[in-house]
C-alpha positions as CSV (number, residue, x, y, z in Angstrom):
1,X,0.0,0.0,0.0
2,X,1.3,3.4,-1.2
3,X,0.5,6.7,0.2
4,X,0.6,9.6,-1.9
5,X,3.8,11.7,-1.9
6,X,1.7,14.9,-1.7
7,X,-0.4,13.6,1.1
8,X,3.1,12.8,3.0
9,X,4.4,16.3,2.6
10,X,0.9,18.0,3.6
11,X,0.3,15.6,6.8
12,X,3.2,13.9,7.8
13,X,7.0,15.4,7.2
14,X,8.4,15.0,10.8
15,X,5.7,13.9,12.3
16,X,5.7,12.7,15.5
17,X,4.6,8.7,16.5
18,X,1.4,8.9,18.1
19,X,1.1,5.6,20.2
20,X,-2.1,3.9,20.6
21,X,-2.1,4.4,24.3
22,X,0.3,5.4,26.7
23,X,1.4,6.1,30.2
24,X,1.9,9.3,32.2
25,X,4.5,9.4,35.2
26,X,4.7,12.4,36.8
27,X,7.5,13.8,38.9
28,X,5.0,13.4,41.8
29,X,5.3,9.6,40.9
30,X,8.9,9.7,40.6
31,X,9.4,11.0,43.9
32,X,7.0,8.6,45.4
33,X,8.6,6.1,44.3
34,X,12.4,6.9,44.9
35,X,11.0,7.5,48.9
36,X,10.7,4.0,48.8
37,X,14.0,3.0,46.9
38,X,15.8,4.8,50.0
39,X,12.9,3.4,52.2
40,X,13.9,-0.1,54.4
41,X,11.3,-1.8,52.3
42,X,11.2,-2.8,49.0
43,X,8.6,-5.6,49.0
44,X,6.4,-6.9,51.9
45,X,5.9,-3.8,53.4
46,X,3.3,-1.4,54.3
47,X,1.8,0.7,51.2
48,X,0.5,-2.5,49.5
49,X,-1.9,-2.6,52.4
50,X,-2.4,1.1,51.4
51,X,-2.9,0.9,47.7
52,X,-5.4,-1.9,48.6
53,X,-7.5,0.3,50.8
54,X,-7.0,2.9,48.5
55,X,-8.9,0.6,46.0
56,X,-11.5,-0.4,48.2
57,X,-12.6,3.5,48.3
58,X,-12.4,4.2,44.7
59,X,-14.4,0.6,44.0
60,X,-16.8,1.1,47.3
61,X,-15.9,-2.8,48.3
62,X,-14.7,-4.6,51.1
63,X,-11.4,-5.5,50.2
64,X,-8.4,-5.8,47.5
65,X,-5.9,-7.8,46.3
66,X,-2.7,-6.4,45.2
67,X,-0.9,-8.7,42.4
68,X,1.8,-8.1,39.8
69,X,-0.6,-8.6,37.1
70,X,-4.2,-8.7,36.2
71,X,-3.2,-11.9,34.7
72,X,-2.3,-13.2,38.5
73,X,-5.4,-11.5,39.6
74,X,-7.8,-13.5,37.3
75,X,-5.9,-16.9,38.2
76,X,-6.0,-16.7,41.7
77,X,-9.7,-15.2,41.6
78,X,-10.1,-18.7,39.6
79,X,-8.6,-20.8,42.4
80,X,-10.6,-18.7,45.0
81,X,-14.2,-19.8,43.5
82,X,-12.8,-23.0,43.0
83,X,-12.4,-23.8,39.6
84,X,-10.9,-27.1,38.7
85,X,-10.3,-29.8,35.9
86,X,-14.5,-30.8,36.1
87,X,-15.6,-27.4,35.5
88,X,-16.2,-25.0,32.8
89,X,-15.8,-21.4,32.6
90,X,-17.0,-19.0,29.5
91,X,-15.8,-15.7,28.4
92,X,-15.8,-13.4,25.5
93,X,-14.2,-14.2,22.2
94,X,-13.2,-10.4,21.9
95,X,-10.4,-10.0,25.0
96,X,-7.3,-10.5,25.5
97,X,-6.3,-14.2,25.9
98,X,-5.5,-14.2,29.9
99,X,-9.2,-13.9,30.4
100,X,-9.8,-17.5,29.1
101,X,-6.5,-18.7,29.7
102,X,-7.1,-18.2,33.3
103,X,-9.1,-21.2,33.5
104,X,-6.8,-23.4,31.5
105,X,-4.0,-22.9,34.1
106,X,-6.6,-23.9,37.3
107,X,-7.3,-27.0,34.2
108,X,-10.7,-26.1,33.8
109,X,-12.4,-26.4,30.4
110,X,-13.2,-23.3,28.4
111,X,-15.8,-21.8,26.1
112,X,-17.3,-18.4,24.8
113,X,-20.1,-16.3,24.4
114,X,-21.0,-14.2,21.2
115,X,-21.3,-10.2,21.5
116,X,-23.2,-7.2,20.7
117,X,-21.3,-5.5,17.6
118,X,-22.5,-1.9,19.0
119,X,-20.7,-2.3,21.8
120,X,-17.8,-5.4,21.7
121,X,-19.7,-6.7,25.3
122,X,-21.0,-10.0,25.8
123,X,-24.5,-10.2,24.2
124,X,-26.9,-11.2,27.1
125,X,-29.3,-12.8,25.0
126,X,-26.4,-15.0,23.6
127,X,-25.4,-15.8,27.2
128,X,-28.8,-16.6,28.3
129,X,-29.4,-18.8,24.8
130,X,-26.5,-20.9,25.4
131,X,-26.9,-21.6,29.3
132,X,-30.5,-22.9,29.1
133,X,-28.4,-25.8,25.8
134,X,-25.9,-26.0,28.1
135,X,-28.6,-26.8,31.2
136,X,-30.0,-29.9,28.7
137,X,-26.6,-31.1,28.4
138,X,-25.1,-30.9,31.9
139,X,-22.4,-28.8,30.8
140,X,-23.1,-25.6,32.6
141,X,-20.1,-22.9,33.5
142,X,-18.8,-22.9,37.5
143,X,-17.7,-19.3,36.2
144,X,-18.9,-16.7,34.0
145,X,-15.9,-14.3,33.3
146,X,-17.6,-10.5,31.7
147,X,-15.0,-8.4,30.4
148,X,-15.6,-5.0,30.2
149,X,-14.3,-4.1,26.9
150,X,-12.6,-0.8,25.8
151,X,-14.2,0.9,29.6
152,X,-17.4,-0.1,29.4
153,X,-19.1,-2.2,31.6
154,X,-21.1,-5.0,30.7
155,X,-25.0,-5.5,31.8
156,X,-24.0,-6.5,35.3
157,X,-27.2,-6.5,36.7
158,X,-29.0,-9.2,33.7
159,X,-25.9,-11.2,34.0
160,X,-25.9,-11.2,37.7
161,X,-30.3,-12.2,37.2
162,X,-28.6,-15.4,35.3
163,X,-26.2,-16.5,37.6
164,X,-28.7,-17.1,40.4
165,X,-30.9,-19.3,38.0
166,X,-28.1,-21.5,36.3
167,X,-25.7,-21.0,39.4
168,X,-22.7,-20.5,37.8
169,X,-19.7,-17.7,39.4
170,X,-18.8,-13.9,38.4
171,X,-15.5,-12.5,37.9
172,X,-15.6,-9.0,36.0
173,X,-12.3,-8.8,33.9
174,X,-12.5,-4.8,34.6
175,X,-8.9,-4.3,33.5
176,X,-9.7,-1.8,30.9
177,X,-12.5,-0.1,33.4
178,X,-11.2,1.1,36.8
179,X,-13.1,4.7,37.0
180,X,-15.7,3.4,35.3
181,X,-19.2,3.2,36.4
182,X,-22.6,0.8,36.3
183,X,-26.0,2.2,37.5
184,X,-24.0,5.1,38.8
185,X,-21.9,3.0,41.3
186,X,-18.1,2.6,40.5
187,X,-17.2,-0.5,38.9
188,X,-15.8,-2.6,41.1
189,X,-18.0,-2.3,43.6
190,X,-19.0,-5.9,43.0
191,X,-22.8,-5.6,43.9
192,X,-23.2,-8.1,41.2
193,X,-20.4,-10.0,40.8
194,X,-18.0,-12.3,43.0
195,X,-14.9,-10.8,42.2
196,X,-13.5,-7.9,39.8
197,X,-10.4,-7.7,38.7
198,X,-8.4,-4.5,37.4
199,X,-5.2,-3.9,35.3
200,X,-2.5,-1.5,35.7
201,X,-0.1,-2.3,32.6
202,X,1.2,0.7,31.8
203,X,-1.1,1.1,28.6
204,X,-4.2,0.9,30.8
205,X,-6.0,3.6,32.8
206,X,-3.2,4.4,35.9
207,X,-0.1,2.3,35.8
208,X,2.1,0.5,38.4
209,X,4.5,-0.6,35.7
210,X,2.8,-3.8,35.7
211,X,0.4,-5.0,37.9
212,X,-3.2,-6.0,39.0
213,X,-5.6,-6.3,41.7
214,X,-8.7,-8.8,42.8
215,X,-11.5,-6.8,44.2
216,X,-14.1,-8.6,46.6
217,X,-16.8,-8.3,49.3
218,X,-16.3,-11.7,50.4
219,X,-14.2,-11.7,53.4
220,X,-13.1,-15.5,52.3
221,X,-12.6,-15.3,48.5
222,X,-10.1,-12.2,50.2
223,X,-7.9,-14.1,52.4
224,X,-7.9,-17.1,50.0
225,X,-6.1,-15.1,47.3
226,X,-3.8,-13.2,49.4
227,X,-2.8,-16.5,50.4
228,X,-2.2,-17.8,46.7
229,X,-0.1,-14.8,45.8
230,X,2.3,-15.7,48.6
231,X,3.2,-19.2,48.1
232,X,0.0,-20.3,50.7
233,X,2.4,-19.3,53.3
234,X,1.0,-18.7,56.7
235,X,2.7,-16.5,59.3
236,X,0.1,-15.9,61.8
237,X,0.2,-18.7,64.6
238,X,-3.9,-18.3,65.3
239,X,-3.8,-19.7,61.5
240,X,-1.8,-23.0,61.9
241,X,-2.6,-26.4,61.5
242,X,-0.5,-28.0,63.8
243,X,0.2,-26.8,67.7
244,X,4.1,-26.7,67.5
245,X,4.9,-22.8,67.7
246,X,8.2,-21.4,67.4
247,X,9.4,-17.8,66.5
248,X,10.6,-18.2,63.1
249,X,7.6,-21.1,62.4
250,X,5.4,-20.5,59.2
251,X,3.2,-23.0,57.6
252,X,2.8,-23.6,53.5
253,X,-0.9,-24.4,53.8
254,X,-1.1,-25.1,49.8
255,X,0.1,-24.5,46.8
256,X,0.5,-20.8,46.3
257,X,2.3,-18.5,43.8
258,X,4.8,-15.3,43.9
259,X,2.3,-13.3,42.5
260,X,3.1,-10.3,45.3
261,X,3.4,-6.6,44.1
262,X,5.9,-4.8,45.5
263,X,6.1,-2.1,47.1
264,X,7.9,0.2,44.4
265,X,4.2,-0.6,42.1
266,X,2.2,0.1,45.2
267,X,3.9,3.7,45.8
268,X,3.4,4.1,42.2
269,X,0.0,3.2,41.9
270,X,-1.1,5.3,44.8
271,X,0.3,8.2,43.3
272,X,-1.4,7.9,40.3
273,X,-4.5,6.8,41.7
274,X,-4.5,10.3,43.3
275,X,-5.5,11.6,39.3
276,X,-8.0,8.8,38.5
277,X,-10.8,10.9,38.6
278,X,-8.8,13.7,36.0
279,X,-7.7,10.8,34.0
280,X,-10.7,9.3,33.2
281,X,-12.2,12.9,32.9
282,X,-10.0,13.5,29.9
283,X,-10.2,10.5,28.2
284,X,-13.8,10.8,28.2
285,X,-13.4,14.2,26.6
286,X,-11.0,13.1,24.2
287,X,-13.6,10.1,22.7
288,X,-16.3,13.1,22.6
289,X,-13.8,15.1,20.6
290,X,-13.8,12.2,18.2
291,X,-17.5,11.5,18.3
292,X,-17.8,15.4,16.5
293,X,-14.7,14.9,13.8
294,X,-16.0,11.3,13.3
295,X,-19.5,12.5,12.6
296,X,-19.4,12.2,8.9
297,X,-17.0,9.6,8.1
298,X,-18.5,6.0,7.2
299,X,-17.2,4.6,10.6
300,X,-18.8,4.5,14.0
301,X,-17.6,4.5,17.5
302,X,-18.5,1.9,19.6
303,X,-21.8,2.6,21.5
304,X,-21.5,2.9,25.1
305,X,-24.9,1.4,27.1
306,X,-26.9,4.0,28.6
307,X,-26.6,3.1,32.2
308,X,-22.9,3.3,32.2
309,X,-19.9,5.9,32.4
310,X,-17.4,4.5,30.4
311,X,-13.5,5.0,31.5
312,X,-12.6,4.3,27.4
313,X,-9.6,2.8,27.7
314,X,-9.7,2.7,24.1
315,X,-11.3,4.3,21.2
316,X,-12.4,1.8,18.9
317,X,-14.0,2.3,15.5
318,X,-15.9,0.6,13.2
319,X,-15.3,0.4,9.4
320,X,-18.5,0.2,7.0
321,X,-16.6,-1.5,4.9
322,X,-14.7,-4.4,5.6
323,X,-12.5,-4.9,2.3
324,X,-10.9,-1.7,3.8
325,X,-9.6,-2.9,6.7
326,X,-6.3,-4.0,5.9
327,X,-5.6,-1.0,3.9
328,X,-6.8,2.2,6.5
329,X,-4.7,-0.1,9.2
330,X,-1.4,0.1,7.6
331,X,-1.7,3.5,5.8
332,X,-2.5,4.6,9.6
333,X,0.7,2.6,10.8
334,X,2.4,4.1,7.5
335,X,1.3,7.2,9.0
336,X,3.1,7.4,12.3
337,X,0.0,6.8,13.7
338,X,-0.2,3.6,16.3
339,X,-3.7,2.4,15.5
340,X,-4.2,-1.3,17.2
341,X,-6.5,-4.2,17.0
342,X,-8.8,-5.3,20.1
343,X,-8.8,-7.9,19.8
344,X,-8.2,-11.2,17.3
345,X,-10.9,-13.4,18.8
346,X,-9.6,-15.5,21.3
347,X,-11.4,-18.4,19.8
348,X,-8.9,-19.0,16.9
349,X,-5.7,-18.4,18.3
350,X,-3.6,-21.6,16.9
351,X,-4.4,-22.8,20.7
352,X,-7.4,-22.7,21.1
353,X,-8.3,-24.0,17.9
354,X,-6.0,-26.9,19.0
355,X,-9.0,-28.0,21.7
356,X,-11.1,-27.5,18.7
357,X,-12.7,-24.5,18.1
358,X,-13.2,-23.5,14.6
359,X,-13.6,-20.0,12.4
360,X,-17.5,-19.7,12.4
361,X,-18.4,-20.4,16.0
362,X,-18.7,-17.4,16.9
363,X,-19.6,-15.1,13.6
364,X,-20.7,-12.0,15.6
365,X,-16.9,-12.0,17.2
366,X,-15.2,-12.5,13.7
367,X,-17.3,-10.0,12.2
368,X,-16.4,-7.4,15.0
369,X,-12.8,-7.8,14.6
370,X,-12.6,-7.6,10.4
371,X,-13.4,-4.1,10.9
372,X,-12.6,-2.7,14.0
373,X,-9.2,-1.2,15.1
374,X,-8.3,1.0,17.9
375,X,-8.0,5.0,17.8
376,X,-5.1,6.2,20.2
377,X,-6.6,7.7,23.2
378,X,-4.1,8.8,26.5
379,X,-4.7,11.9,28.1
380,X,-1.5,13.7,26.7
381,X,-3.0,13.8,22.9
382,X,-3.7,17.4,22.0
383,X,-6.4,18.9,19.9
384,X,-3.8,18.8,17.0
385,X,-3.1,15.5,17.5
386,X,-6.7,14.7,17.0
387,X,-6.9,16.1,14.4
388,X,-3.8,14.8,12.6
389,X,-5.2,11.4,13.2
390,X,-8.6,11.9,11.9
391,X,-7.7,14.0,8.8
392,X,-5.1,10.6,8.1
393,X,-8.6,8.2,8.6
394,X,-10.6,10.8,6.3
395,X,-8.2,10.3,3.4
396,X,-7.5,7.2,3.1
397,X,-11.4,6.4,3.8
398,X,-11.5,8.9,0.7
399,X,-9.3,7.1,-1.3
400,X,-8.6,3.6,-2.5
401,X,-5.8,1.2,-2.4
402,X,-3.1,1.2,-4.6
């Protein structure tokens, strides 16, 4: 694909790299986190417990998990409900893969429900289809895993209806979400879910480098996964299981991880969590800058339901045409201009096709992804920015390949 040499000299001599996300450190970050490089403590030590019930008051639940990823987080939220080698658990085709893949590493089968094109969240009436064949054939989930794509949060409150009637578990996979909000109540706030989990890769909403955190109002789902994280290693003597005591005695009660944050992320991420409200402020003002330049371009932005304040973690759009795709992607990468996929459906990665799933099982997924690709959206873009990237989309939706 060629670009024409005039529209390279009008648009994009010297241009910049525009990134499809990105994160902000501040110096106030920086110096949080070099107070704890001279500190005594480097892991194990006090402002994890912070961060967490700094989470707790942003989500409005009982308690957090700190983990170095939100990969960790959805694993040991897995192990926490249970989930083993008998069970199923369903998620979205259009995620990234650690949402299903947490339930191959507890052993547990997998499988997927279809999604609303308008907004890339799992369709409820595709959920609610495929539980009442799955009820005939005894092959009902143990845990239903909604991911809350691009910022948005799923219909928490239908899905939540379900799970009392075909019994099944709820993690939300919130990582692109935290600042979000359902029904006017953060997300995270689990009122109709199990467990949430958030992300805090440094592409996502704040950033502790990397990192991730289990939210939860169950006081036992809780301890359960701050045990996993550290090995199942028990310290507290009221906790063991045998009655020798000794001062340097601790007890591996199970087979846990190293899934611990440390306490450089945790300074981090309570710095940043300081802006949340600012950041997701922006970014909300940045997708309704692109709503207006968008407006008459034969694309559309994903919808965003009506009961929900999204966080949009990213700014996808939706081609009219699908034969386009390939092209408008590379002349945007030609461009300097990071565009990204969210997300190849999960479904036909060469591994999961290994256990047998196949192109066509879930059309409304393959569909979505042939002509979807993400806008960059961080709150450092600029107004010129903007429009730099949508004048790019405009002409090459204008023109055709060559």
């Amino acid at each position: 694909m060629k670009i024409s040499n005039l529209f390279k000299k009008l648009f994009f001599k010297r241009s910049k790299y525009i990134p499809y996300s990105r994160q902000k450190v501040t110096w106030i970050d920086i110096l949080a986190v070099v107070k704890v490089l001279k500190s005594d403590f480097l892991t194990q030590g006090k402002l994890i417990e912070k961060f967490e019930k700094n989470l707790t008051e942003i989500s409005n639940a009982e308690y957090a998990v700190g983990v170095n990823s939100a990969t960790s987080a959805l694993h040991i939220s897995c192990l926490a409900l249970g989930l083993s080698e008998k069970d199923y658990l369903w998620t979205s085709p259009i995620t990234f893969v650690a949402s299903a893949n947490c339930a191959r590493y507890c052993g547990a089968k997998i499988d997927f429900v279809d999604i609303e094109p308008e907004t890339g969240l799992m369709s409820i009436n595709s959920l609610r289809e495929k539980l009442e064949t799955a009820k005939l054939v005894n092959k009902l989930p143990k845990v239903v895993i909604p991911v809350h794509f691009a910022g948005s949060s799923c219909d928490m409150k239908e899905i939540s209806k379900l799970s009392k009637i075909y019994g099944f578990s709820i993690i939300e996979d919130a990582s692109h979400a935290l600042g979000g909000k359902y029904n006017s109540k953060p997300v995270g706030s689990c009122e109709y879910s199990d467990i949430t989990v958030f992300s805090f890769h440094p592409v996502k909403i704040i950033t502790t480098g990397e990192g991730g955190a289990a939210i939860t109002n169950n006081k036992v789902y809780a301890q359960k996964m701050k045990d996993l994280r550290s090995h199942c290693i028990i310290k507290n003597k009221n906790r063991f299981e045998d009655n020798i005591t000794y001062e340097w005695k601790y007890e591996m009660q199970g087979l846990g991880f190293n899934y611990r944050m440390n306490e450089i992320q945790a300074a981090l991420g309570i710095s940043q969590l300081k802006r949340l409200k600012k950041i997701v402020s922006k970014r909300n003002k940045i997708f309704k800058t692109y709503t207006e330049l968008l407006v008459d371009m034969p694309v559309n932005l994903l919808m965003v339901p009506k009961n929900t304040y999204s966080s949009f973690h990213l700014a996808i759009v939706r081609l009219e045409e699908k034969s386009k795709h390939n092209y408008i992607f590379n002349g945007m990468r030609g461009s300097s201009i990071g565009v990204q996929l969210h997300y190849y459906p999960v479904h036909l990665q060469p591994y999961y096709k290994k256990l047998g799933f196949k192109k066509g099982d879930f059309p409304k997924a393959e569909e979505f992804y042939s002509k979807i690709f993400s806008l960059p959206i961080y709150p450092e873009l600029t107004n010129s920015d903007l429009l730099r990237i949508t004048k790019t989309l405009s002409y090459l939706l204008q023109n055709k390949e060559n």
